[in-house]
C-alpha distance (Angstrom), angle and dihedral (degrees) to the residues before:
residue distance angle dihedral
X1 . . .
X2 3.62 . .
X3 3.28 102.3 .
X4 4.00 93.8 51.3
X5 3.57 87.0 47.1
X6 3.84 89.1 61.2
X7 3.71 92.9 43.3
X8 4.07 78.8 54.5
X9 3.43 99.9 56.4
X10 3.67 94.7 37.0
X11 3.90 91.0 61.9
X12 3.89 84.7 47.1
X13 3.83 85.1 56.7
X14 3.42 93.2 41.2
X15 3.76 95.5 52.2
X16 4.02 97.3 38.4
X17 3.61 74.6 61.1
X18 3.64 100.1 52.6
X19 3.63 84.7 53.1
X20 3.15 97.7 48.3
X21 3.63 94.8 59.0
X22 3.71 94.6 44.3
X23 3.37 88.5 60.0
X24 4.22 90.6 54.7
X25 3.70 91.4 41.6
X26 4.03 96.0 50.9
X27 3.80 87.3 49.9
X28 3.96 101.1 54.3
X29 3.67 85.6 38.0
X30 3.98 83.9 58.0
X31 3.94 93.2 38.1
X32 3.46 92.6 51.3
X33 4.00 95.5 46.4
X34 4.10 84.1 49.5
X35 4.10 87.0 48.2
X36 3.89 90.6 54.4
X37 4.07 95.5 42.3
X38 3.64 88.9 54.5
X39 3.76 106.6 46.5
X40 3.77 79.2 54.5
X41 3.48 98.1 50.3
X42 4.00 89.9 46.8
X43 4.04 89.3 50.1
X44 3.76 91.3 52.7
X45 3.98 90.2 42.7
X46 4.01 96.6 51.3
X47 3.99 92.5 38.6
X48 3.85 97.3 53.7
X49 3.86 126.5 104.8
X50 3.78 97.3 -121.1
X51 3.96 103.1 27.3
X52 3.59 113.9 -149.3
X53 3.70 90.7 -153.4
X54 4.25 147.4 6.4
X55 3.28 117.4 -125.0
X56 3.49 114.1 -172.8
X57 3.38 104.1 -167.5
X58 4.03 112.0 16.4
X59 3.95 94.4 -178.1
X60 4.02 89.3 52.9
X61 3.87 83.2 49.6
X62 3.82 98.3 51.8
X63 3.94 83.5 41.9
X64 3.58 100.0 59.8
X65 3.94 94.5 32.3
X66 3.69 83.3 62.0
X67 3.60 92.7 49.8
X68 3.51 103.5 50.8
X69 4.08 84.5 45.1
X70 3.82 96.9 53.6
X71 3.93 95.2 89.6
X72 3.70 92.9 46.3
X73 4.06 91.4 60.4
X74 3.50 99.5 36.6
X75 4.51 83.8 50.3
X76 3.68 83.4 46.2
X77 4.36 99.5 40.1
X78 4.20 74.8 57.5
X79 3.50 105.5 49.0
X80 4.02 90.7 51.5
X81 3.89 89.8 49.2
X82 3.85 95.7 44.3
């Protein structure tokens, strides 16, 4: 018994792990997606006629965006996996 209880809990491990990483992957995979939407969206802002808005920087933009959304995926990566 003890050995298949170790081979138990390693699987456990193995697939908390799994999940774990799921979790990281679907959240770059979402950053990145956001990354790519919004360097469009600031190339079609700053090469229109009439502008709506100056951005000075547009990679500092998409930086910081990204930053300030990085909690929301990972929260949301977790509440698909749970």
């Amino acid at each position: 018994m003890r050995d298949e209880e170790r081979k138990a809990q390693r699987a456990g491990r193995q697939m908390q792990e799994r999940r774990d990483a799921y979790g990281r992957f679907l959240a770059a995979s979402a950053t990145f997606i956001n990354k790519a939407t919004e360097v469009r969206t600031i190339r079609r802002l700053a090469t229109g006629l009439m502008s709506p808005t100056r951005i000075k920087d547009g990679v500092e933009f998409v930086q910081q965006f990204n930053r300030e959304l990085e909690p929301l995926l990972g929260a949301w990566s977790a509440v698909w996996l749970a």
